[in-house]
PDB file of N, CA, C and O in Angstrom, chain B, residues numbered from 101:
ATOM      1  N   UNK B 101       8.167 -10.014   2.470  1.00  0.00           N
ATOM      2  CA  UNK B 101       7.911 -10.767   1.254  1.00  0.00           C
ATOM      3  C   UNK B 101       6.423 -10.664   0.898  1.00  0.00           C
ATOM      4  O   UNK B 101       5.586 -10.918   1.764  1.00  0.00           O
ATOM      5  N   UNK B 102       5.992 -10.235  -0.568  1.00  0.00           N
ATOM      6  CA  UNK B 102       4.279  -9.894  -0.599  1.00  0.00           C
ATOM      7  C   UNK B 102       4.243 -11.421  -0.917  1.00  0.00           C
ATOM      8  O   UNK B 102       5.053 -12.263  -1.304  1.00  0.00           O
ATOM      9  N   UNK B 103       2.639 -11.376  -0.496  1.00  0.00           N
ATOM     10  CA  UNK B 103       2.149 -12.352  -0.524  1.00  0.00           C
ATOM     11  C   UNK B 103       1.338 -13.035  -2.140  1.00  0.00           C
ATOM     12  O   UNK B 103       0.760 -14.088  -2.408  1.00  0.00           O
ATOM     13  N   UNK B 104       1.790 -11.432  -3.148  1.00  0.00           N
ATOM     14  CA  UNK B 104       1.193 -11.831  -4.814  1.00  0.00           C
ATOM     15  C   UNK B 104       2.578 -12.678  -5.274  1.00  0.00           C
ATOM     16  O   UNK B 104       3.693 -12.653  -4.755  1.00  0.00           O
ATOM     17  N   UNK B 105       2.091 -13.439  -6.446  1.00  0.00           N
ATOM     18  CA  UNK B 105       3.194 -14.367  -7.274  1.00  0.00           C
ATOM     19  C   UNK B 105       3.841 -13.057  -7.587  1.00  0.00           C
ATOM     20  O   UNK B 105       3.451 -11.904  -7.403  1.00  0.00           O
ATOM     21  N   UNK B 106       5.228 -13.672  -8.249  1.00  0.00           N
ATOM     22  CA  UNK B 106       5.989 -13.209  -9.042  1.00  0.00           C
ATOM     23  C   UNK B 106       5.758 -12.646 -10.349  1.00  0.00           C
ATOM     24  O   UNK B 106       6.357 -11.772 -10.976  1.00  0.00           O
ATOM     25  N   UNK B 107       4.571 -13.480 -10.659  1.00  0.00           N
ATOM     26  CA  UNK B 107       3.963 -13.279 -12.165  1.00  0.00           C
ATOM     27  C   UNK B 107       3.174 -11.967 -12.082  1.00  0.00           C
ATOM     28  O   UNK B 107       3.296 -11.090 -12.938  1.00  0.00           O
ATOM     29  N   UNK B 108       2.254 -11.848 -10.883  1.00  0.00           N
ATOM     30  CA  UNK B 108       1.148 -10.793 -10.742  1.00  0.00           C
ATOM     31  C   UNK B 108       1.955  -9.436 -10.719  1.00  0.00           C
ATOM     32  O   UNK B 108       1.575  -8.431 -11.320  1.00  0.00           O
ATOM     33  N   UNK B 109       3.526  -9.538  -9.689  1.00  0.00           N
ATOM     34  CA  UNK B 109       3.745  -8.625  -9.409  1.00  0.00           C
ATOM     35  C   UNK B 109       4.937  -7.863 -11.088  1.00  0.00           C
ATOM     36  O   UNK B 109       5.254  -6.683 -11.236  1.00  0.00           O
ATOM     37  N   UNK B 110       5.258  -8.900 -11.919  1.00  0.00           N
ATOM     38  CA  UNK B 110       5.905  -8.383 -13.082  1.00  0.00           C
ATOM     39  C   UNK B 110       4.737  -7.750 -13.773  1.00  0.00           C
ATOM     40  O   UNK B 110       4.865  -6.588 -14.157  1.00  0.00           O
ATOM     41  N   UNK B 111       3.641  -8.373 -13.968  1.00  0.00           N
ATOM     42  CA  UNK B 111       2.786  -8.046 -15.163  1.00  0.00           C
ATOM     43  C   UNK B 111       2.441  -6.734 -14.730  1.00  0.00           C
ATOM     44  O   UNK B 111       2.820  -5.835 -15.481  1.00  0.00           O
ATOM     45  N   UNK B 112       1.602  -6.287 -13.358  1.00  0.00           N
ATOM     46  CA  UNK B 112       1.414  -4.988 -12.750  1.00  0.00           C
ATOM     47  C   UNK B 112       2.483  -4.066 -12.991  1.00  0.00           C
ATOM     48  O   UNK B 112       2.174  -2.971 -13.462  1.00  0.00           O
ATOM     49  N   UNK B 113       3.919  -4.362 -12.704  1.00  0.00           N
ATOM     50  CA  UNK B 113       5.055  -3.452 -13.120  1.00  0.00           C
ATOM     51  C   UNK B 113       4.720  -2.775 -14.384  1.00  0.00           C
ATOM     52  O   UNK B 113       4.387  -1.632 -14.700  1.00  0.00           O
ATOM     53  N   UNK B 114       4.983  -4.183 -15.153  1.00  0.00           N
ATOM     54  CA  UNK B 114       5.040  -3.770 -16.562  1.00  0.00           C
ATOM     55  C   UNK B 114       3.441  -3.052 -17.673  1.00  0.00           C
ATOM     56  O   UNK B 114       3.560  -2.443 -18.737  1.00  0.00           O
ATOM     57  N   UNK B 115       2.057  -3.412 -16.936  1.00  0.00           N
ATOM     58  CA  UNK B 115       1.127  -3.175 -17.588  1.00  0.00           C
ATOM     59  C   UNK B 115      -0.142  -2.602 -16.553  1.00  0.00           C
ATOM     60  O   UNK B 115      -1.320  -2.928 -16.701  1.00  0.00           O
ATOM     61  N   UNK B 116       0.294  -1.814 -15.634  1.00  0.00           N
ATOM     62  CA  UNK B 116      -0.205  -1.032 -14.872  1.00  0.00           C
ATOM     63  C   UNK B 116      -0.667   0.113 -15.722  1.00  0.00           C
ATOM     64  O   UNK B 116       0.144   0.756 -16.390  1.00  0.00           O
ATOM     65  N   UNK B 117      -2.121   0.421 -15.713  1.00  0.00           N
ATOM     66  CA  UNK B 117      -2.232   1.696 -16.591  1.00  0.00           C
ATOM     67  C   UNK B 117      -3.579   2.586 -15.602  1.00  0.00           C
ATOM     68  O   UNK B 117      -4.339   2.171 -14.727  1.00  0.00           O
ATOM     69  N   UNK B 118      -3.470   3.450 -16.008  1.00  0.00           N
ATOM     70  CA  UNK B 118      -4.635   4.589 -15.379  1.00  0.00           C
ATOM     71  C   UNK B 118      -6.035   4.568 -15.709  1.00  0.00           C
ATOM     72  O   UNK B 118      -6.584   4.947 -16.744  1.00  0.00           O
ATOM     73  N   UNK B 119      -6.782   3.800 -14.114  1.00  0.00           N
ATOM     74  CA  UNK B 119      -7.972   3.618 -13.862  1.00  0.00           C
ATOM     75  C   UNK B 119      -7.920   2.125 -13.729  1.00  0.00           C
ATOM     76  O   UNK B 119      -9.061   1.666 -13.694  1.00  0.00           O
ATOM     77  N   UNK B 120      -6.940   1.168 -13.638  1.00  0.00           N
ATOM     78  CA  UNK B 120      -7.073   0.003 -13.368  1.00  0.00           C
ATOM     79  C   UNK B 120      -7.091  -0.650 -12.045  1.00  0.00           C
ATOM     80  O   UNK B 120      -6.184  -0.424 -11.243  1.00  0.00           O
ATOM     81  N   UNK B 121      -8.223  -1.573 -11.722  1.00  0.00           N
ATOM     82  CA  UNK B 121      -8.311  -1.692 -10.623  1.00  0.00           C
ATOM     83  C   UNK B 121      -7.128  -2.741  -9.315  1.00  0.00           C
ATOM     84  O   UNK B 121      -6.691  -3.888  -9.399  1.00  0.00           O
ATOM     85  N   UNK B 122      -7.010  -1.966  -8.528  1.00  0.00           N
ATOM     86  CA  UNK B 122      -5.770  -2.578  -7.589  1.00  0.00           C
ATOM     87  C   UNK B 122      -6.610  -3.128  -6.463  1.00  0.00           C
ATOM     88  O   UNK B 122      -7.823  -2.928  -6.397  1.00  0.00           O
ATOM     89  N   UNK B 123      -5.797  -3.960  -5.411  1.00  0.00           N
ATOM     90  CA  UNK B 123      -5.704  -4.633  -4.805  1.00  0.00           C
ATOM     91  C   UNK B 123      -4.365  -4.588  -3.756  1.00  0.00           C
ATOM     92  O   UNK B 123      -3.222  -4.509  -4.206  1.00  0.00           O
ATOM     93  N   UNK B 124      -4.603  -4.638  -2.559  1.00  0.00           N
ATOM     94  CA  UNK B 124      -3.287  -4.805  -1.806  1.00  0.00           C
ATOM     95  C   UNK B 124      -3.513  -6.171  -0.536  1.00  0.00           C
ATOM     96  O   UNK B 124      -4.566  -6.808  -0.552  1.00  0.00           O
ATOM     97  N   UNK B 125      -2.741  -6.398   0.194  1.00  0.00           N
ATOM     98  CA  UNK B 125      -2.411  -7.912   0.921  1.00  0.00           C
ATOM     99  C   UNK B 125      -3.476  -8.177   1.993  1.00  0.00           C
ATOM    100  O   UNK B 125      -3.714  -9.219   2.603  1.00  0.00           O
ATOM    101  N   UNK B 126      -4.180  -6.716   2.084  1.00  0.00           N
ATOM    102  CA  UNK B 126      -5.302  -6.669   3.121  1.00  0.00           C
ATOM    103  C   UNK B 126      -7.017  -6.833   2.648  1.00  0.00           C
ATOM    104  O   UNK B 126      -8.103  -6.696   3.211  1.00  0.00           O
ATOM    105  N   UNK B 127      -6.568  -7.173   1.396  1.00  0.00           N
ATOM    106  CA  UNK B 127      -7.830  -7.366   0.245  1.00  0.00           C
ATOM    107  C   UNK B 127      -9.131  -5.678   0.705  1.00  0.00           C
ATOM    108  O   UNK B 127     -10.289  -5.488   1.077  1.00  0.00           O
ATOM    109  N   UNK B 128      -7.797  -4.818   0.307  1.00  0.00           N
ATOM    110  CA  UNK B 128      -8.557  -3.625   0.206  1.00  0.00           C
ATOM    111  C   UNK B 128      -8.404  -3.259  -1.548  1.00  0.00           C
ATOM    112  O   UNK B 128      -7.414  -3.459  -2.250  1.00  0.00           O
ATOM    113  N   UNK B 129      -9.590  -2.730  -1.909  1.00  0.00           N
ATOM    114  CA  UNK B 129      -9.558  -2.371  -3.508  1.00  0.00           C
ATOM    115  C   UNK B 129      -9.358  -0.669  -4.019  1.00  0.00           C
ATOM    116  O   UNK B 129     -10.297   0.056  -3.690  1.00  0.00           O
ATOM    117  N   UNK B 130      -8.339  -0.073  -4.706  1.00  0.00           N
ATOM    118  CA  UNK B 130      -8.622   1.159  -5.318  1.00  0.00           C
ATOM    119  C   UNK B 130      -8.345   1.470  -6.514  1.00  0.00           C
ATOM    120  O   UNK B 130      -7.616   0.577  -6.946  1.00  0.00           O
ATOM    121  N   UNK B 131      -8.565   2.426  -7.477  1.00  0.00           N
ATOM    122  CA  UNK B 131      -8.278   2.827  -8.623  1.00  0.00           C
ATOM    123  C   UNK B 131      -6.839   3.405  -8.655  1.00  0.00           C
ATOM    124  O   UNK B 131      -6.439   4.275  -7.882  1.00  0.00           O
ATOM    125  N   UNK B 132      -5.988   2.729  -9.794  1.00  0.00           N
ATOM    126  CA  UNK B 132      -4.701   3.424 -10.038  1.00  0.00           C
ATOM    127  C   UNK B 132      -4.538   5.083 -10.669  1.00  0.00           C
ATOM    128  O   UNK B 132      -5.146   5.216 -11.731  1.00  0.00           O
ATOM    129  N   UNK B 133      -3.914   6.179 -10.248  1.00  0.00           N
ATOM    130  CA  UNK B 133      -3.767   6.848 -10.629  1.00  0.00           C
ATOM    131  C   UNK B 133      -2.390   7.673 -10.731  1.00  0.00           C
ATOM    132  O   UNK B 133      -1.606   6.763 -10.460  1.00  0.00           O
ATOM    133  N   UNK B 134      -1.864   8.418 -10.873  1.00  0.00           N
ATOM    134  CA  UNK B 134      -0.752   9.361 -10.969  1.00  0.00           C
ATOM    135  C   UNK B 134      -0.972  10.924 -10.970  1.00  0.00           C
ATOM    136  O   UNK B 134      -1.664  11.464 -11.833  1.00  0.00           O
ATOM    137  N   UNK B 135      -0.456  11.501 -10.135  1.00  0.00           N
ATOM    138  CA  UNK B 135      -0.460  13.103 -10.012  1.00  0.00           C
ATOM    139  C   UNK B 135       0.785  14.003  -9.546  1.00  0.00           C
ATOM    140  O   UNK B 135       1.002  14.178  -8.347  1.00  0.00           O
ATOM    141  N   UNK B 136       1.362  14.405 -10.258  1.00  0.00           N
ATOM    142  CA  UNK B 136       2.462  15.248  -9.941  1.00  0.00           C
ATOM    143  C   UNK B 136       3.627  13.824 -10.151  1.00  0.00           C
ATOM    144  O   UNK B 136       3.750  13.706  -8.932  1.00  0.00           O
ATOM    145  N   UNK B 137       4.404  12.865 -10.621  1.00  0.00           N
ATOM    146  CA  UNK B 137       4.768  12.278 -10.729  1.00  0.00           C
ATOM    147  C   UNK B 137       4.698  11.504  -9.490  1.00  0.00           C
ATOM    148  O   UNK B 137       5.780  11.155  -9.019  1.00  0.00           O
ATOM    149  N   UNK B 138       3.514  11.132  -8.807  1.00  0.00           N
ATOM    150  CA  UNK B 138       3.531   9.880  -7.402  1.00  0.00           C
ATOM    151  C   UNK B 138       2.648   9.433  -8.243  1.00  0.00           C
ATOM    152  O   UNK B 138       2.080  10.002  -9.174  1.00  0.00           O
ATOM    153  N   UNK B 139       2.518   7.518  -7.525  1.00  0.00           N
ATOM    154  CA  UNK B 139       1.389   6.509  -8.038  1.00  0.00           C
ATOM    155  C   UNK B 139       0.432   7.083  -6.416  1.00  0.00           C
ATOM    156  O   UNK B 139       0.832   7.394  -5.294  1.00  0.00           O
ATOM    157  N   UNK B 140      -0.559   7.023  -6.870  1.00  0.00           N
ATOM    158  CA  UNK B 140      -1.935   7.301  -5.944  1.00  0.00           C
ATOM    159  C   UNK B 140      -2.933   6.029  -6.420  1.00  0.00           C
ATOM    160  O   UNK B 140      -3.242   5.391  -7.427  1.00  0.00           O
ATOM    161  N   UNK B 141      -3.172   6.104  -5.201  1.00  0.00           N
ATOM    162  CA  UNK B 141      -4.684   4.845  -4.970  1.00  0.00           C
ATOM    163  C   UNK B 141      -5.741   5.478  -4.777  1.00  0.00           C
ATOM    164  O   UNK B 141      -5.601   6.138  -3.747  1.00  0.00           O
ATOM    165  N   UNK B 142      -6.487   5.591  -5.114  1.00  0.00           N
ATOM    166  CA  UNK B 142      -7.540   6.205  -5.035  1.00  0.00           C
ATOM    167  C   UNK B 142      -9.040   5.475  -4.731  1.00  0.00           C
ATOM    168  O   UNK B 142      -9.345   4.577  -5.517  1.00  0.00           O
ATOM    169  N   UNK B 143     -10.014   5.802  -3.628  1.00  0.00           N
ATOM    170  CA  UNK B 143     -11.109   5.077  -3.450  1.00  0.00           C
ATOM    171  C   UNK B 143     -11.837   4.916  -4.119  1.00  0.00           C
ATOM    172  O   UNK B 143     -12.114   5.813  -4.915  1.00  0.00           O
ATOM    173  N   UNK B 144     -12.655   3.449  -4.146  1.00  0.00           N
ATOM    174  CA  UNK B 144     -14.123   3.372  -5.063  1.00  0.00           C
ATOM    175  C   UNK B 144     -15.478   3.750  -4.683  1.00  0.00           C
ATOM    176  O   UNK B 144     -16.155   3.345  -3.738  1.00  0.00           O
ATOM    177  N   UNK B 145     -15.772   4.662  -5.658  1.00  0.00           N
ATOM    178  CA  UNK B 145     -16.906   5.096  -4.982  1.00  0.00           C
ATOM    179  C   UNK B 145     -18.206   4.093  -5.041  1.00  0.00           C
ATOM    180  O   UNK B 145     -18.724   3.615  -6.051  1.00  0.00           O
ATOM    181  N   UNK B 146     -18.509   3.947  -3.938  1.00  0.00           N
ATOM    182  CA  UNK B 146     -19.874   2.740  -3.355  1.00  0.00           C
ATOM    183  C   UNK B 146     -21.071   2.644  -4.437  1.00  0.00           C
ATOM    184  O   UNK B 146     -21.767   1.634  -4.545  1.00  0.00           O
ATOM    185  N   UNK B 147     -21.226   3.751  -5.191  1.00  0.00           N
ATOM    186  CA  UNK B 147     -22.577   3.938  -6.161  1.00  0.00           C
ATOM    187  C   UNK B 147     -22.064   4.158  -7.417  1.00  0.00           C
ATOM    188  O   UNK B 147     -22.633   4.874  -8.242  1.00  0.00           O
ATOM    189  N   UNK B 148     -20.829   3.481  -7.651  1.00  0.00           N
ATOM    190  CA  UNK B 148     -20.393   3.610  -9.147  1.00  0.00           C
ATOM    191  C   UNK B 148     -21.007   2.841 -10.151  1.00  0.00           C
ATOM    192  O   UNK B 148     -20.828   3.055 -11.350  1.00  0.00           O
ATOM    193  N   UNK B 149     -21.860   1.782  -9.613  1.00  0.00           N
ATOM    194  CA  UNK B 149     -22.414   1.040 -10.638  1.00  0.00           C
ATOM    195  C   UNK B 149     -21.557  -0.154 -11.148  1.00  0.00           C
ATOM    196  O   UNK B 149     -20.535  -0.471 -10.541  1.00  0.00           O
ATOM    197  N   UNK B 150     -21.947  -0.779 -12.196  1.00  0.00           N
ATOM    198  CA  UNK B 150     -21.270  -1.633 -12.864  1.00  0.00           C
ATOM    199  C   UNK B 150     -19.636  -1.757 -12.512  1.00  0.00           C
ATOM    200  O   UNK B 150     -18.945  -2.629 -11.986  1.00  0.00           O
ATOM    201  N   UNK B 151     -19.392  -0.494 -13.051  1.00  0.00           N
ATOM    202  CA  UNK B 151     -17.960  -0.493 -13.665  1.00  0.00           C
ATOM    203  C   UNK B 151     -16.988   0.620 -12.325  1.00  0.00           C
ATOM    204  O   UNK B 151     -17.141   1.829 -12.150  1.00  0.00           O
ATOM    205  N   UNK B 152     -16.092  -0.266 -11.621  1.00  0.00           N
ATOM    206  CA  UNK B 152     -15.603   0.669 -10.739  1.00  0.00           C
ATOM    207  C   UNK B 152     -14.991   2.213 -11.113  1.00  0.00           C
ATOM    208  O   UNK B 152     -14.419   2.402 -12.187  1.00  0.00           O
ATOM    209  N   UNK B 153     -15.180   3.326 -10.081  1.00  0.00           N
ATOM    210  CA  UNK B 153     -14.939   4.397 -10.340  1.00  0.00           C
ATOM    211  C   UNK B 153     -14.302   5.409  -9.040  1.00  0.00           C
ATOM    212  O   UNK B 153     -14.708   5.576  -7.890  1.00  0.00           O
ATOM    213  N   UNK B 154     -13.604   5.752  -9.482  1.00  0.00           N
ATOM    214  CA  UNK B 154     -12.516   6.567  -8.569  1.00  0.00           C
ATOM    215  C   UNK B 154     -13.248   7.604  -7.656  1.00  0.00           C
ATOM    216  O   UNK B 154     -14.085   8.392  -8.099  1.00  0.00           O
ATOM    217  N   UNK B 155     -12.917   7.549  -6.516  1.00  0.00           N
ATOM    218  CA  UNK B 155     -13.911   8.322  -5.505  1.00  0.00           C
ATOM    219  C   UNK B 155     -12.784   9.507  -5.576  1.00  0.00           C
ATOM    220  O   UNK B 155     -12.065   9.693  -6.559  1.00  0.00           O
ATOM    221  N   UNK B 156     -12.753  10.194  -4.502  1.00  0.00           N
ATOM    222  CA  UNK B 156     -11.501  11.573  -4.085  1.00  0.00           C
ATOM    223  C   UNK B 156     -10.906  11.267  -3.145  1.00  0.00           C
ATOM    224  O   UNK B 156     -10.004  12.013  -2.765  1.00  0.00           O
ATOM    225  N   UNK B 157     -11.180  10.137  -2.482  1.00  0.00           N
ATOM    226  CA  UNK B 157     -10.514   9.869  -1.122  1.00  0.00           C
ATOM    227  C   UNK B 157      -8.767   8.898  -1.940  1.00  0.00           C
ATOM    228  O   UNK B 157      -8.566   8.037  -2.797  1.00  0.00           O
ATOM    229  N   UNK B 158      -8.145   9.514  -1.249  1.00  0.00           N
ATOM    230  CA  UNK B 158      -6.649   8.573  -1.195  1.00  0.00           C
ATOM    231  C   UNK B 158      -6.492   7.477  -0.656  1.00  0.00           C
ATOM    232  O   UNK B 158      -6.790   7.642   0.527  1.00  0.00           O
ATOM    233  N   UNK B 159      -6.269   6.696  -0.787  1.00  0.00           N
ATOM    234  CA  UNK B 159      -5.718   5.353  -0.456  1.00  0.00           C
ATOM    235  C   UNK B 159      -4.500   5.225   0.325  1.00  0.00           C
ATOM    236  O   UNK B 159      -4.149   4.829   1.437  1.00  0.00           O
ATOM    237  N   UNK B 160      -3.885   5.853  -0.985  1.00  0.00           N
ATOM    238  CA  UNK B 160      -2.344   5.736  -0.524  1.00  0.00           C
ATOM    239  C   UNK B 160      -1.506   6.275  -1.414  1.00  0.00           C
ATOM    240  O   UNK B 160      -2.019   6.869  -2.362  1.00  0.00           O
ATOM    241  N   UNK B 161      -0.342   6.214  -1.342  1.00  0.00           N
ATOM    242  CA  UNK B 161       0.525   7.120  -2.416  1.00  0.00           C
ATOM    243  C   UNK B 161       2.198   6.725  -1.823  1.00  0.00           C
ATOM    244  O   UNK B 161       2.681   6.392  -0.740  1.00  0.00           O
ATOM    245  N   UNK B 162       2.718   6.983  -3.224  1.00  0.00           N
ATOM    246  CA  UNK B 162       3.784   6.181  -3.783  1.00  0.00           C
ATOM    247  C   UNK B 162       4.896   7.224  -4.613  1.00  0.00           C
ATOM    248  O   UNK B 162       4.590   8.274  -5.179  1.00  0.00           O
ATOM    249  N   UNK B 163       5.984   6.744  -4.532  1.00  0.00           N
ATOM    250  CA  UNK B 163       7.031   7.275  -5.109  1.00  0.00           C
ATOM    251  C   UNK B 163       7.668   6.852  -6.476  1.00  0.00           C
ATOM    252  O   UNK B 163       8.597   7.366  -7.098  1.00  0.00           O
ATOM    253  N   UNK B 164       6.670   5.448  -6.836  1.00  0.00           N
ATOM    254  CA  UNK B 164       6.880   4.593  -7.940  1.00  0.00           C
ATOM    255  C   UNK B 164       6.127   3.745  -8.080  1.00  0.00           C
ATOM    256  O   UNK B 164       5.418   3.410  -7.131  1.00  0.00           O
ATOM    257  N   UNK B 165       6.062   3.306  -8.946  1.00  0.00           N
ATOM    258  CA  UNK B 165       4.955   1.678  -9.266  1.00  0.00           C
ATOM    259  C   UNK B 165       5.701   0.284  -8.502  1.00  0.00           C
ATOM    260  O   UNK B 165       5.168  -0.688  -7.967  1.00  0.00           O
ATOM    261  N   UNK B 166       7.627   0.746  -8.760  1.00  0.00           N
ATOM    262  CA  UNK B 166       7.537  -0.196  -7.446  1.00  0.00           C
ATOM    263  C   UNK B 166       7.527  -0.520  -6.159  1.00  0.00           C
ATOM    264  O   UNK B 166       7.559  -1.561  -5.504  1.00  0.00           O
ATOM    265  N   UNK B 167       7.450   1.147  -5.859  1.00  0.00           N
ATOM    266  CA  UNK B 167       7.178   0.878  -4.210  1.00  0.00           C
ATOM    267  C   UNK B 167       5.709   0.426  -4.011  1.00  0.00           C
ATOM    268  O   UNK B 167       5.416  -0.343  -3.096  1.00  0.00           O
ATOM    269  N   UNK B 168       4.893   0.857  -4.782  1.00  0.00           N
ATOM    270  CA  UNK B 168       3.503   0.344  -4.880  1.00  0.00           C
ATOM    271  C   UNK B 168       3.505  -1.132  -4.641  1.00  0.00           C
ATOM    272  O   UNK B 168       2.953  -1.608  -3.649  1.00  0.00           O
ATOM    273  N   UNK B 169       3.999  -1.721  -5.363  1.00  0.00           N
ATOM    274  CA  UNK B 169       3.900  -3.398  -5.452  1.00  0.00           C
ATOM    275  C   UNK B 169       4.605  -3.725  -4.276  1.00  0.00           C
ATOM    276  O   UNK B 169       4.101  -4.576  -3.544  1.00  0.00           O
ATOM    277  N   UNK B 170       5.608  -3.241  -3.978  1.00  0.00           N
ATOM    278  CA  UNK B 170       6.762  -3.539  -2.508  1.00  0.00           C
ATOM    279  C   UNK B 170       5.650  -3.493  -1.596  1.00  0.00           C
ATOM    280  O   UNK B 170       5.134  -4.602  -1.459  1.00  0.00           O
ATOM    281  N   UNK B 171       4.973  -2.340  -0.755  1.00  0.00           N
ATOM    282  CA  UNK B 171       3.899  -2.250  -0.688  1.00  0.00           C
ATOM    283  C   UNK B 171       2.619  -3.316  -0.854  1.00  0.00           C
ATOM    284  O   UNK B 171       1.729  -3.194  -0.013  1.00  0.00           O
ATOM    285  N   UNK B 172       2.498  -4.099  -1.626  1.00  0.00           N
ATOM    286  CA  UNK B 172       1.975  -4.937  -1.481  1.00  0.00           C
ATOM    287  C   UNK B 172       0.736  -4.721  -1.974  1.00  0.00           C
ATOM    288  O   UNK B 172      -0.254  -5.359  -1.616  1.00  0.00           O
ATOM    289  N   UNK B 173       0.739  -3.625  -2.988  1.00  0.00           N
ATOM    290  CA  UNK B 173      -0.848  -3.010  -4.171  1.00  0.00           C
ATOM    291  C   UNK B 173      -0.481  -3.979  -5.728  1.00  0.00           C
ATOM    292  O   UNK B 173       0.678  -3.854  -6.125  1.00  0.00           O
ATOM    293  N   UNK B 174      -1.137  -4.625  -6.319  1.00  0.00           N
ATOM    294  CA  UNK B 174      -1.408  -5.049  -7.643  1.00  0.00           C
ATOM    295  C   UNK B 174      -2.285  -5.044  -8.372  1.00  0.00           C
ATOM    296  O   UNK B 174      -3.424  -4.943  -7.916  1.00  0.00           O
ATOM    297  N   UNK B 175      -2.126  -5.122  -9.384  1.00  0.00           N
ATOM    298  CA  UNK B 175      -3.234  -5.104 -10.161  1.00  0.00           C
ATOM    299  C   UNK B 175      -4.668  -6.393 -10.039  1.00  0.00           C
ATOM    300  O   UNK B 175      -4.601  -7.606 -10.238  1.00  0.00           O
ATOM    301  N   UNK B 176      -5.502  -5.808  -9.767  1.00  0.00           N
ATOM    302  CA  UNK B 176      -6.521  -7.107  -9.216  1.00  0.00           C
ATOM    303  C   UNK B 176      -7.518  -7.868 -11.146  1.00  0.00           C
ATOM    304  O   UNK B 176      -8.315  -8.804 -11.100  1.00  0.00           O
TER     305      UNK B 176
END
C-alpha cells in the first residue's frame, strides 16, 4: 500500500507530463521522462541551479505511469 493519498496518486496518473519533478516513498527526487515507450526517472543534476534538471543517470524505469505510482514515484 503507497504511502501517497489517493488524490496525489490520481492527479500524477492523470497530469504527469515530461520534465516534472517526482518523488518516491524513500523521499528520493527525479525528473519524469519517457523513451522507447517506458516511464524513466531520471537524476537531478546537483548544479542545475534554480530550476531542477535532468542528469543521464536512471533512476528507474517503468512499463507505465502506473507501475510508476504502484512503485511508489509521484509527482512531488
Amino acid at each position: 500500500m503507497s504511502k501517497w493519498s489517493e488524490t496525489l496518486q490520481e492527479n500524477t496518473l492523470q497530469h504527469v507530463f515530461y520534465g516534472a519533478v517526482m518523488k518516491d516513498e524513500s523521499h528520493n527526487f527525479g525528473i519524469f521522462t519517457e523513451l522507447d515507450g517506458k516511464v524513466i526517472i531520471k537524476g537531478i543534476k546537483k548544479d542545475g541551479g534554480i530550476m531542477p534538471v535532468a542528469s543521464d543517470e536512471t533512476i528507474a524505469s517503468f512499463d507505465s505511469i502506473s507501475e510508476m505510482i504502484n512503485a511508489g514515484w509521484v509527482m512531488d
